[in-house]
C-alpha positions in Angstrom: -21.7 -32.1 9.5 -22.9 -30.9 5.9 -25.5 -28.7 6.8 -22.6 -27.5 10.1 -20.2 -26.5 7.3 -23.3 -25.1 4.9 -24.0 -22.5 7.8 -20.4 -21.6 8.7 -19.7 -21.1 5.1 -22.4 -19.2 4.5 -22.0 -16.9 7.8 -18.4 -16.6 7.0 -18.7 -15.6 3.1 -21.1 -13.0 4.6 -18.4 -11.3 6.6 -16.6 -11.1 3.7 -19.3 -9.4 1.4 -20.2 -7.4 4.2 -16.4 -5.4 4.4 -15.8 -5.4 0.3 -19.6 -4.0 -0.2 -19.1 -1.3 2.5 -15.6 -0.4 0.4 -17.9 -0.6 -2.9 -21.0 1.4 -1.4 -17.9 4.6 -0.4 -17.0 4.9 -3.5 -19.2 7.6 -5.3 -18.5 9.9 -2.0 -14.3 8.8 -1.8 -14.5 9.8 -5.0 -14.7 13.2 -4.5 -12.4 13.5 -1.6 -9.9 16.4 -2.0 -5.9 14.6 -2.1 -5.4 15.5 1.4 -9.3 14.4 2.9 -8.5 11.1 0.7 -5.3 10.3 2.3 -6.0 11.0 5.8 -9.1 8.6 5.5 -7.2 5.4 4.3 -5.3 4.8 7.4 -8.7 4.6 9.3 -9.6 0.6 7.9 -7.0 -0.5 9.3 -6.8 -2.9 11.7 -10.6 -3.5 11.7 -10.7 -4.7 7.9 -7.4 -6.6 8.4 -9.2 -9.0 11.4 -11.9 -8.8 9.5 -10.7 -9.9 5.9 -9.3 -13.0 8.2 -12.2 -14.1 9.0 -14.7 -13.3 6.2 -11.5 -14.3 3.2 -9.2 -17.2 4.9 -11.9 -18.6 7.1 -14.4 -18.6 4.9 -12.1 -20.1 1.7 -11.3 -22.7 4.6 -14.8 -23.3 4.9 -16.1 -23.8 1.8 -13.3 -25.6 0.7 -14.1 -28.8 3.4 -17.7 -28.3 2.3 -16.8 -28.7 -1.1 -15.0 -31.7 0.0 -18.0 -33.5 1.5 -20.2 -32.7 -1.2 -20.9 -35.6 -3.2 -19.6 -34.5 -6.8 -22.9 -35.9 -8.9 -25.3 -33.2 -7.0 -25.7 -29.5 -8.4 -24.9 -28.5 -4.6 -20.8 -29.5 -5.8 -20.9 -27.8 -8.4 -22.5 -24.7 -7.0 -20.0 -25.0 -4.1 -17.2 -24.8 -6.7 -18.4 -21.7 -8.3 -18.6 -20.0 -4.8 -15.1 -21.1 -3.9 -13.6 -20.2 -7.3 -15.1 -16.8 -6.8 -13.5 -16.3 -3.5 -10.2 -17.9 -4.8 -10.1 -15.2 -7.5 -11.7 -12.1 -5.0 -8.5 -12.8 -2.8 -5.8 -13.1 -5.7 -7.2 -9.6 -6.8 -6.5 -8.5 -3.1 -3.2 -9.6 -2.9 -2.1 -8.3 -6.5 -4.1 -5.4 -7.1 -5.4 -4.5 -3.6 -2.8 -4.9 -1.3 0.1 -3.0 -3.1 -2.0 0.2 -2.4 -2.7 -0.7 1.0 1.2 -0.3 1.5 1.2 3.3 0.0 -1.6 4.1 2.0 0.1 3.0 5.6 3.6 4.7 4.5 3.4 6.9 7.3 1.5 4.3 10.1 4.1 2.5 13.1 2.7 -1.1 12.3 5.1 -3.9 14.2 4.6 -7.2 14.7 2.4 -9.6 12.7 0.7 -6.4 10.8 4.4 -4.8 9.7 4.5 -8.5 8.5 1.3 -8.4 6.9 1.3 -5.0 4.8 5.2 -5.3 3.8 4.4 -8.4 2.2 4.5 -8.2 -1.7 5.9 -4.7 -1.0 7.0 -3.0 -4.3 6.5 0.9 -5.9 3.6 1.7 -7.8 4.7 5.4 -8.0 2.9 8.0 -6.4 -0.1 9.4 -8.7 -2.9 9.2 -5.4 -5.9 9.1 -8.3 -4.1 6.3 -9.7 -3.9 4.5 -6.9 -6.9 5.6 -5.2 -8.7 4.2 -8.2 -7.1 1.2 -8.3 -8.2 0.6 -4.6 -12.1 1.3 -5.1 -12.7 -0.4 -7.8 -11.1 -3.4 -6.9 -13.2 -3.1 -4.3 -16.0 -3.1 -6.6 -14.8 -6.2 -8.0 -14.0 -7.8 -4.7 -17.9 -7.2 -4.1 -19.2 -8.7 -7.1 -17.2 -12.1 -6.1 -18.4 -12.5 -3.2 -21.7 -11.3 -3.6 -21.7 -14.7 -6.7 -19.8 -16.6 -3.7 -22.4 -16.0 -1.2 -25.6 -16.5 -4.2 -24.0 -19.9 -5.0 -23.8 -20.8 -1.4 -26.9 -20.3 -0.5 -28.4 -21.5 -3.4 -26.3 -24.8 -2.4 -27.8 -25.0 0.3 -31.6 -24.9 -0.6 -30.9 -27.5 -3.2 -29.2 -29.8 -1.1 -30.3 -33.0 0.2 -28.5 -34.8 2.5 
C-alpha cells in the first residue's frame, strides 16, 4: 500500500511540475511578446492546464497527503513527505491568490459555462488592467509554482529511496 501511494504520488507531483515548468521554461520568449501577440496567446492553456492542474495539484496533494498519513512519523521518509506536501500546499495557495486572479483577465473575452465559468469566476475581483503588470505577475508565479514542485517532487523521491517498509 506504501510503496502503491509512493508511486502515485510521485507520478502525480510529476504532472504537476511538468505544466508549471513548461509555464516557467516560456517565459524569457512571453516576455517579449508585443501586448496584442501576448494577449491572444493566454487564452490557448486553457482547458488543457485546467484538467491538468486537477490532476497533477488536487490529486497529487490528495496523494501525498494519505502517504504522509501512513508514514510512520519516527522515519526521515515523514518528514520528507511533509516537506513535499507543504510545498505543494503553498505552490497551490500561490495559484489561487496570485495566479488565478490573472487567469480571469486573461479569459475576459472566452464563453466558458458550466463547471469552468465556475472555476475561473471564482475569487473574481479587479486587478486593473496594466497587461505587463499582470503578465508578470502570471510568469513569475509560474516560476515559483516550478520551484515548489520541483522541492515537492525531490522530497518525494528522496522519500522513497530512503524508505523501508
Amino acid at each position: 500500500m506504501h510503496q502503491a501511494l509512493q508511486i502515485m504520488s510521485i507520478i502525480l507531483v510529476a504532472v504537476g511540475v511538468a505544466l508549471s515548468l513548461t509555464h516557467a521554461l516560456e517565459l524569457p520568449g512571453k516576455l517579449r511578446l508585443a501586448k496584442e501577440t501576448y494577449l491572444a496567446v493566454q487564452p490557448i492553456y486553457y482547458p488543457g492546464f485546467t484538467i491538468g492542474g486537477l490532476f497533477g495539484e488536487a490529486g497529487a496533494m490528495l496523494a501525498t497527503l494519505a502517504l504522509l498519513i501512513f508514514t510512520p512519523v519516527a522515519s526521515n521518509a515523514f518528514w520528507l513527505t511533509l516537506v513535499a506536501f507543504a510545498a505543494l500546499l503553498i505552490m497551490h495557495g500561490v495559484y489561487w491568490v496570485v495566479t488565478h486572479p490573472v487567469n480571469n483577465f486573461w479569459l475576459r473575452d472566452e464563453h466558458l459555462r458550466g463547471a469552468s465559468a465556475r472555476f475561473f469566476s471564482a475569487g473574481s475581483r479587479s486587478l486593473g488592467q496594466d497587461w505587463t503588470k499582470l503578465r508578470d505577475r502570471w510568469e513569475y508565479s509560474h516560476v515559483v509554482r516550478a520551484l515548489l514542485a520541483m522541492l515537492s517532487l525531490i522530497s518525494l523521491v528522496t522519500a522513497a529511496t530512503i524508505y523501508r517498509s
